[in-house]
N, C-alpha and C positions, 0 to 999 in steps of 0.2 A: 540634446538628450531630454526626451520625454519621459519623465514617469506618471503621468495620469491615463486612465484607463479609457478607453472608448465610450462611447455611448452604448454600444450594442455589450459590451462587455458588463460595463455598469449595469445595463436592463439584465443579462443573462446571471448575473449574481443576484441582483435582487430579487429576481422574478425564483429561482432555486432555494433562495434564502426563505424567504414567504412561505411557501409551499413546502418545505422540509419544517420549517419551525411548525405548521399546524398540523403537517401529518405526525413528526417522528418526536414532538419534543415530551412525549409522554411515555414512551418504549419505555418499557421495564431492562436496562442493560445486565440482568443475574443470568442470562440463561440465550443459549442461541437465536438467532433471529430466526423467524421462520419463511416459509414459500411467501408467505402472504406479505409479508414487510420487504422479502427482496422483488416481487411483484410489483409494489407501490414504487420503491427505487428505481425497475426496469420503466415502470411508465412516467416517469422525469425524465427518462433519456441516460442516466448516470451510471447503467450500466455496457453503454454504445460511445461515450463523450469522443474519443477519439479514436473510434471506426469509421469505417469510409460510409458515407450516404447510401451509397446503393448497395449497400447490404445493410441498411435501419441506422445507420450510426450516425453521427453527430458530425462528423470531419474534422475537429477540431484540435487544433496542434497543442503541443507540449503544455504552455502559458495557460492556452484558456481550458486545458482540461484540469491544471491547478488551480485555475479560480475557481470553478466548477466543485472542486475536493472542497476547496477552503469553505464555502459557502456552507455547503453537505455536513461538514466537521464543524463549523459555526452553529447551524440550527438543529442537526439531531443531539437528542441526547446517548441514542448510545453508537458511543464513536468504534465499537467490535463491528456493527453493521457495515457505517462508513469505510472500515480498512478491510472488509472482505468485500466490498463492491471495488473498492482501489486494487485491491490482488490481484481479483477474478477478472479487471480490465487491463493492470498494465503487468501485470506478469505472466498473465496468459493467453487473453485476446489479443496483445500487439505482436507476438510470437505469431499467431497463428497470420493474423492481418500482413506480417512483412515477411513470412519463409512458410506457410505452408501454399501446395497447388492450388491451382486455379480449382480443381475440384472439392476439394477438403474446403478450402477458401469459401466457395459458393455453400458448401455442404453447414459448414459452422457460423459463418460470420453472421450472418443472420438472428440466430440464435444467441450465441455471444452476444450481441447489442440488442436484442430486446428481450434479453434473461430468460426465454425459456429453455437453456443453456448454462447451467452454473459452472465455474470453471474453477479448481484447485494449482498451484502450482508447486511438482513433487519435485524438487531437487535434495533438499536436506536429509543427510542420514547420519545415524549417530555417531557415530566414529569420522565420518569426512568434515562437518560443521562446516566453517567457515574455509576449508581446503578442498577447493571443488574439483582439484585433480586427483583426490584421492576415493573416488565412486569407487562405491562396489556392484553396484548392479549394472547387468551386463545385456545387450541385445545382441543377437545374435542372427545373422542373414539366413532365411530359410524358401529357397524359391521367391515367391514373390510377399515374403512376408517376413517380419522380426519376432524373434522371441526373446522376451523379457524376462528377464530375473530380476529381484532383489525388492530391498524393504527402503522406504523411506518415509522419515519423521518430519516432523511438524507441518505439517503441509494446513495452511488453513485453506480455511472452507472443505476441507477434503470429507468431515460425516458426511455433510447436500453433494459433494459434486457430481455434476455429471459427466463429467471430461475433465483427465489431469493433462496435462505438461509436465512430463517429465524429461531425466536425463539419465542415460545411459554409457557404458563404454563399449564400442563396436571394435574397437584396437587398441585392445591391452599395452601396444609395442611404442602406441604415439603418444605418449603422455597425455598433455590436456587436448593434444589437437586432435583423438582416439575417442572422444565423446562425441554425440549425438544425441540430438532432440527429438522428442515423438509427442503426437496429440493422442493418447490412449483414451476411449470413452470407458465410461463404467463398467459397461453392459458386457464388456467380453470377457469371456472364459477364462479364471485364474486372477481376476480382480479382485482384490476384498480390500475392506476399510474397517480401521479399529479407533475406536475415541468415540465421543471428546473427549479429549484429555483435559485435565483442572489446572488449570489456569490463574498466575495470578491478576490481568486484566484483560481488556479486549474479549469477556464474557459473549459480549454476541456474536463476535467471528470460532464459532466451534474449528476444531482443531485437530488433526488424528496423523495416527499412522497408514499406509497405502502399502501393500502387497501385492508385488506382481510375480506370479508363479506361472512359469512357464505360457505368459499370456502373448497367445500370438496376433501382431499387430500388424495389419495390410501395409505393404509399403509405401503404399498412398498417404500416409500419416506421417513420415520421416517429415519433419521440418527442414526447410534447407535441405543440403547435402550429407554424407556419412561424414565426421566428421567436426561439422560444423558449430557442433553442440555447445562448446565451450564461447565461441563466439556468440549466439542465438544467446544466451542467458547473457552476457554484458547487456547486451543490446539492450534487455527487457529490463534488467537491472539501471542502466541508463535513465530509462524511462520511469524504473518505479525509482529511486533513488530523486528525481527531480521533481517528478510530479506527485507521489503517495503524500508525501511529505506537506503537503498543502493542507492535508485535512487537520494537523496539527496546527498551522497557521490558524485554523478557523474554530478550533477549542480554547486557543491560546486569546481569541480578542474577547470570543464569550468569556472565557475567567474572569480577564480582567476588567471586563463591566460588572461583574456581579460583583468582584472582591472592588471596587470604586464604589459601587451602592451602597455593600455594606459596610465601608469606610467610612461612608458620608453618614449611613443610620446610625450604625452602633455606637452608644454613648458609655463611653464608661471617667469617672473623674469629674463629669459635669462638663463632657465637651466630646464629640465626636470624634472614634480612632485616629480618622483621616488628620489632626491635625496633629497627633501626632510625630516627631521627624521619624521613631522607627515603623511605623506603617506607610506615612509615605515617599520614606525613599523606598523599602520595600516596593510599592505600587511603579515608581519611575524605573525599579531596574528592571520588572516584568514588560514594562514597555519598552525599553531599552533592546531589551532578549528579545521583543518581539519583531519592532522595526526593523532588525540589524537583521530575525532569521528571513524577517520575507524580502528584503533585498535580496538576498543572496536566495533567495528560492527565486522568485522572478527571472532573477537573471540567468540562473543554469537553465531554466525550462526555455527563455529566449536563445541561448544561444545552442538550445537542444533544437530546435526548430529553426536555425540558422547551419544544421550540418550538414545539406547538400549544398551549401554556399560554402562549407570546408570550416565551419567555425566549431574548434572544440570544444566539446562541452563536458570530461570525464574530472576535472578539476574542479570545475565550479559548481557538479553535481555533487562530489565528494564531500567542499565547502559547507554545502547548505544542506545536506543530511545531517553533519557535524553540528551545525550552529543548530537548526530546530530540533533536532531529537534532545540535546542536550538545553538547549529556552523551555524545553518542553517539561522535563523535571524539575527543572530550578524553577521555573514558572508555579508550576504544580506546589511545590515544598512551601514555597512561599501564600501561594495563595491555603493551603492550609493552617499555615500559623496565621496569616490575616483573619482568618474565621473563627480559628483557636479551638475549640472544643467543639462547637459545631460543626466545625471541618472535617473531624476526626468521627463524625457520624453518617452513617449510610445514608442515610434520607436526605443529607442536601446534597449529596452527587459529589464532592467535592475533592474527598477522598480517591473517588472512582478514576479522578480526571489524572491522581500521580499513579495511581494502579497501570493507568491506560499508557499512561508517557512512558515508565518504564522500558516495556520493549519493544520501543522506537532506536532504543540504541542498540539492539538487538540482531533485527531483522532488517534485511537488504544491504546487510554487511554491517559488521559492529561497528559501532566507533574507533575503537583500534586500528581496524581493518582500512577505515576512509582515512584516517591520520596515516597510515603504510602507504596511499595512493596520494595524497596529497605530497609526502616526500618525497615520492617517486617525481610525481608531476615537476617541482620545482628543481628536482637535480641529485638530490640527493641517492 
């Protein structure tokens, strides 16, 4: 068993890492990112990482589109950008990349991977939340085309996008197996978009509501099959579930080099915090949280990229959603008491970083919801 990283792995982290730290580490994170900052991100490649090459993407499976996040979430400062370029890739792009036609296929991927292309993903409505068989909006078969009903919340990146993914019910009669996926672009008739909504972090992934009224959708745009729908979002949830989750990994090792520096600087007593034992064991269990979440990220993302070899991987995705969303506040809480009152101010970002953790335990299934699959998983 190898855990050391390749060469070409190592260069493609550090070479991302470089180049994110001098472009992004100055973003002001209060206010949305704009064209021009998801632009700079589209020409790193981070908006294609795991799209196929001949359509601009990167090819790059499960692992190394997580090292790729971690790096991104390492060197930007504002981590709303980083998890709206993570959405707009694995919750919307890998959807379109593994169920829509060869023509939609040729028509978006493209674009998708080198963002002039923004992508939202609409499933969330306010009464269904974490119960995705309980949709209200509805498509309905019309000649060669669907028509859409209904409203759906929090859809980030949904004020820029320009293509949602959403989900629908085409048979009321089939429970979950009566949903269906569709690629809806902006641009057509009966679209509208409301937000941003205010937000307590992730400031620069703006965030709204999506209305489709009576929008009718080619059926060239069906994802998959009628149907399929409910399956199509595990998939994508597989995906973001194993790999979003990286970009936490790589806020998580910046903290704790800053909260180590100013361990080592701040003098209070006539001896640096760090020495401490309540500042550094504090320091040992943020590294603790962190070492223990990126095994368990690593590993679901490997053995997400070992599933046409049959290797399950909805356990170990579930695992390490669990472990880093959750290292990610305790991390955060902690490295604000290490800063103490300067923590507690906007200007050293510090705050910003338990703002941002927050709703990690949120989105792509709460924490709740991965401890109900992890019981399932083991028997219960």
């Amino acid at each position: 068993m190898d855990f050391d990283l390749t060469d070409t792995q190592t260069k493609r982290y550090d070479d991302i890492l470089g180049t994110v730290t001098s472009r992004f580490s100055r973003r002001t994170p209060d206010s949305p990112f704009s064209r021009d900052d998801w632009a700079a991100a589209a020409d790193l490649g981070l908006t294609g990482l795991c799209l196929p090459a001949e359509h601009g993407g990167s090819g790059l499976g499960a692992l190394d589109t997580a090292l790729c996040l971690e790096a991104f979430g390492r060197g930007c400062a504002d981590t709303g950008l980083v998890f709206g370029v993570a959405a707009h890739l694995l919750a919307c792009a890998v959807p379109v990349r593994d169920f829509a036609g060869a023509e939609v296929r040729d028509e978006l991927l493209s674009g998708l991977a080198g963002g002039t292309i923004l992508a939202a993903n609409a499933m969330t409505e306010d009464e269904a939340g974490s119960d995705v068989g309980r949709l209200s909006a509805t498509a309905t078969a019309d000649g060669d085309h669907y028509v859409i009903d209904g409203v759906k919340s929090f859809a980030s990146n949904a004020p820029m996008a320009d293509l949602f993914v959403t989900y629908a019910v085409t048979d009321p009669a089939s429970g979950f197996l009566g949903v269906s996926a569709f690629a809806v672009p902006r641009d057509l008739p009966g679209v509208s978009v409301q937000g941003p909504f205010r937000k307590m972090g992730l400031h620069g992934c703006a965030a709204g509501r999506v209305t489709f009224s009576r929008v009718r959708v080619p059926a060239a745009y069906l994802l998959g099959y009628e149907g399929q729908g409910s399956a199509i979002f595990q998939h994508s949830m597989g995906w973001e579930r194993a790999c979003l989750f990286g970009l936490y990994l790589g806020v998580m090792q910046n903290q704790l080099e800053r909260c180590v520096e100013h361990a080592r600087g701040r003098k209070q007593f006539g001896q640096s915090i760090g020495r401490f034992q309540a500042i550094s064991h504090r320091l040992a269990s943020m590294k603790q949280r962190l070492e223990s979440a990126r095994l368990l990220l690593y590993r679901a993302c490997w053995l997400l990229d070992q599933e046409e070899r049959g290797r399950e991987h909805v356990l170990a995705a579930a695992l390490s959603k669990t472990a880093v969303s959750e290292a990610a506040v305790a991390n955060a809480l902690d490295a604000v008491q290490i800063f103490g009152g300067s923590g507690y101010l906007v200007e050293t970002g510090i705050e910003q970083q338990l703002r941002d953790a927050v709703p990690g335990a949120i989105f792509s299934g709460t924490t709740e919801i991965q401890k109900e699959v992890i019981a399932r998983e083991v028997g219960l």
